[in-house]
Structures are given as structure tokens and as C-alpha cells.
VMD Tcl script that draws the C-alpha trace (Angstrom):
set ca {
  {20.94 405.79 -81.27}
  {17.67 405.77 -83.34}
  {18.85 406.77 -86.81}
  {16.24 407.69 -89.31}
  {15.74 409.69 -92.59}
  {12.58 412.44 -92.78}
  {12.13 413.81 -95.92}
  {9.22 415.43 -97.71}
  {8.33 412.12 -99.33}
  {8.27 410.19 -96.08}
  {9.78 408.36 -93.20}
  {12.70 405.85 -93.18}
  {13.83 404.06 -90.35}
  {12.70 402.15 -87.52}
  {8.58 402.16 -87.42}
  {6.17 401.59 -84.86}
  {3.53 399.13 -86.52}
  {0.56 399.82 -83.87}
  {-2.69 397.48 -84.09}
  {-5.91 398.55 -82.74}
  {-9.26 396.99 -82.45}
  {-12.27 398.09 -81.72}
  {-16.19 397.14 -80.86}
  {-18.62 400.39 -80.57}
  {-16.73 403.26 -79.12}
  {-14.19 400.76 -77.42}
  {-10.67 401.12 -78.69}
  {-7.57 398.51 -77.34}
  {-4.69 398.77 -78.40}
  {-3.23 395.18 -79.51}
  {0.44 394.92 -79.97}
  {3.40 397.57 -81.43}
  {5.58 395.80 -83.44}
  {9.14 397.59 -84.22}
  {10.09 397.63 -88.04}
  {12.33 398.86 -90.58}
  {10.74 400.48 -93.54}
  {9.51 403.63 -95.30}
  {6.66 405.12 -94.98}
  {5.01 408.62 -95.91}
  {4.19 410.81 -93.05}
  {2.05 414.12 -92.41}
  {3.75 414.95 -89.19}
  {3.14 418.26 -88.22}
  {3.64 418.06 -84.34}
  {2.91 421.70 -83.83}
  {0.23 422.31 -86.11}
  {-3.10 421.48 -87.74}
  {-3.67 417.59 -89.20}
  {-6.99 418.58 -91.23}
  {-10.42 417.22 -90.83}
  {-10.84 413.33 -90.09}
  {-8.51 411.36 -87.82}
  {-5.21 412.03 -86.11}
  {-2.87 409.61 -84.25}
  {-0.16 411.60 -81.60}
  {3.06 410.12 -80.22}
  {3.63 411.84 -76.81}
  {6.65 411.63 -74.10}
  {6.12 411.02 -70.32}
  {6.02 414.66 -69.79}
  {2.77 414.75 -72.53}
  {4.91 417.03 -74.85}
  {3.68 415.86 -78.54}
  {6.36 413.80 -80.37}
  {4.49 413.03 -83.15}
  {1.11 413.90 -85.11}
  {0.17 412.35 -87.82}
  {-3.54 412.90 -89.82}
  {-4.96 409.06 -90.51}
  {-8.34 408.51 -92.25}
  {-11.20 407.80 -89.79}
  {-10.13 404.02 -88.28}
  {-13.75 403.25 -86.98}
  {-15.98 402.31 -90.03}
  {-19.92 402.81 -88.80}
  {-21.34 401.37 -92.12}
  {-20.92 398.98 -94.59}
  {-21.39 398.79 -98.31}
  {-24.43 396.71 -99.28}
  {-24.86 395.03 -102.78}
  {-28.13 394.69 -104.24}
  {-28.88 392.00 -106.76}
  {-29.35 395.23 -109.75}
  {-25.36 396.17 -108.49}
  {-26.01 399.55 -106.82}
  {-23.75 399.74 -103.98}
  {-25.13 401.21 -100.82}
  {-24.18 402.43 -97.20}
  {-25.96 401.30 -94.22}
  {-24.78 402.72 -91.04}
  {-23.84 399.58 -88.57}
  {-25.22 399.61 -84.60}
  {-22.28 398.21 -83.20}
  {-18.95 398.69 -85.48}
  {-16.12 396.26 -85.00}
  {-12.88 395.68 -86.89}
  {-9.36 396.09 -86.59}
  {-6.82 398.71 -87.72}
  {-3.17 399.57 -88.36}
  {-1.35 402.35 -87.90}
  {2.19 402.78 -89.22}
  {4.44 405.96 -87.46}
  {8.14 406.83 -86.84}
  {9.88 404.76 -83.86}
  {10.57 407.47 -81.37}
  {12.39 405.84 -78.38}
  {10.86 408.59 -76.03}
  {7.21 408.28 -77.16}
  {5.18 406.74 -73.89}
  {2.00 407.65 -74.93}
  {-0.16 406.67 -77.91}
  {-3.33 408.65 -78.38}
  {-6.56 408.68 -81.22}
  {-8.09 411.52 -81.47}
  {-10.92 413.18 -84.00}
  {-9.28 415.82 -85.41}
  {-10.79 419.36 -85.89}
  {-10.33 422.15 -87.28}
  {-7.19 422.79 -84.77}
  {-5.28 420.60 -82.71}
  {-7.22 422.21 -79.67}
  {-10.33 421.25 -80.87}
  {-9.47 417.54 -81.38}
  {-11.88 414.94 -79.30}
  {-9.76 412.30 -77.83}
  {-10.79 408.86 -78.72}
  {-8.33 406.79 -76.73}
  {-4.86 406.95 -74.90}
  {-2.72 404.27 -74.34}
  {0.53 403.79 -72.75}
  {3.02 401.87 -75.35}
  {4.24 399.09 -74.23}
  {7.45 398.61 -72.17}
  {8.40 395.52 -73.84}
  {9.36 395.20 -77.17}
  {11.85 398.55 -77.51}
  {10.90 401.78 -75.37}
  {14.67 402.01 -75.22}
  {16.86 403.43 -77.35}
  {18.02 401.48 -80.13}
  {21.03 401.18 -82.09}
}
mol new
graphics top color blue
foreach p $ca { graphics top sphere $p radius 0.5 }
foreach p [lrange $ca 0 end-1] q [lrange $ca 1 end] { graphics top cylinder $p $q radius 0.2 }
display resetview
């Protein structure tokens, strides 16, 4: 049995540490790591995450899990110094980095997906959707 503590202030229990990368509009999902810790939380599986980003936990019959708002993971620009110390964005062509995302361990969850969030869940654009992996705990654990 998964135990856990939600409270207003957060999460604590086991945590799915989920690494992403990403080059352009390409978005792979690296590795889930299972951990114990606390974290805060904005899960509001039924309702609306706000503007920016939004990461949803789903179980292999697609009902939501888990929704949680995350700022925007795919940077497009990059400050720029100039030698008089004004800092400046430039947008990027071809954005790459990585990115982690920390959310509650939920032994059912099978699917991972990013979305951009709108001003509803309905109006979210899907970025990516991964299966998590098999190994590494989609069972239950004690």
C-alpha cells in the first residue's frame, strides 16, 4: 500500500522524479525515478491549473490521476549580457535543455502527459504523452 500525506502545504510520500528533455518541439521522456520526500503540489485533478504549463498523471483507462500547473519547461530564449550589463532576451531557433518534474507516486498512473494549459482543462494543447515506465515501480508499493 502507497501511503502518503496531502495537505494544503504539499505532498509527502513516495514521488515520481520524471526527467524530460527536449530539442525544438521534441519532448522524451528520460527516466522516473521513485523517491521519498515532500513536495508542494497544485493538484486539482478536476479543475482549472491556470495559464502556463500543466503536467497530468492518468490511469490505463485515461481517467486523470493527477494535474499539476508547472511553469513553461521549454525555454525559447535566452538572456544575453551586454558589456554596459543590460540583460536581454533573444528568442532561440532551436531550444534544447532538460527538465524535472517532481509529482505524487500514484501506483495506477500509466500515462504521463505535458500539456499547455488554458484557460480550462478542455482547452489545454497537448505537448507530449508518454507511457511511464514498467520498470522501476508501476506496482504497488509498501
Amino acid at each position: 500500500m502507497n501511503s502518503a500525506l496531502i495537505s494544503l502545504s504539499g505532498f509527502h510520500g513516495q514521488v515520481s522524479r520524471l526527467t524530460f528533455t527536449y530539442e525544438g518541439d521534441q519532448i522524451r521522456l528520460l527516466s522516473e525515478q521513485i523517491i521519498e520526500m515532500t513536495i508542494a503540489t497544485s493538484d486539482s485533478a478536476g479543475g482549472d491549473t491556470g495559464p502556463g504549463a500543466r503536467i497530468e498523471l492518468r490511469d490505463s483507462d485515461g481517467k486523470v490521476a493527477h494535474r499539476q500547473a508547472i511553469p513553461n519547461p521549454v525555454q525559447a530564449s535566452s538572456e544575453v549580457f551586454s558589456p554596459d550589463g543590460l540583460i536581454t532576451r533573444v528568442d532561440v531557433a532551436r531550444p534544447s535543455g532538460a527538465f524535472t518534474v517532481l509529482v505524487p507516486y500514484i501506483p495506477a498512473a500509466r500515462t504521463v502527459i505535458l500539456a499547455a494549459a488554458g484557460a480550462t482543462p478542455r482547452e489545454a494543447r497537448e505537448l507530449a504523452r508518454f507511457n511511464l515506465p514498467a520498470q522501476g515501480g508501476r506496482e504497488e508499493r509498501p
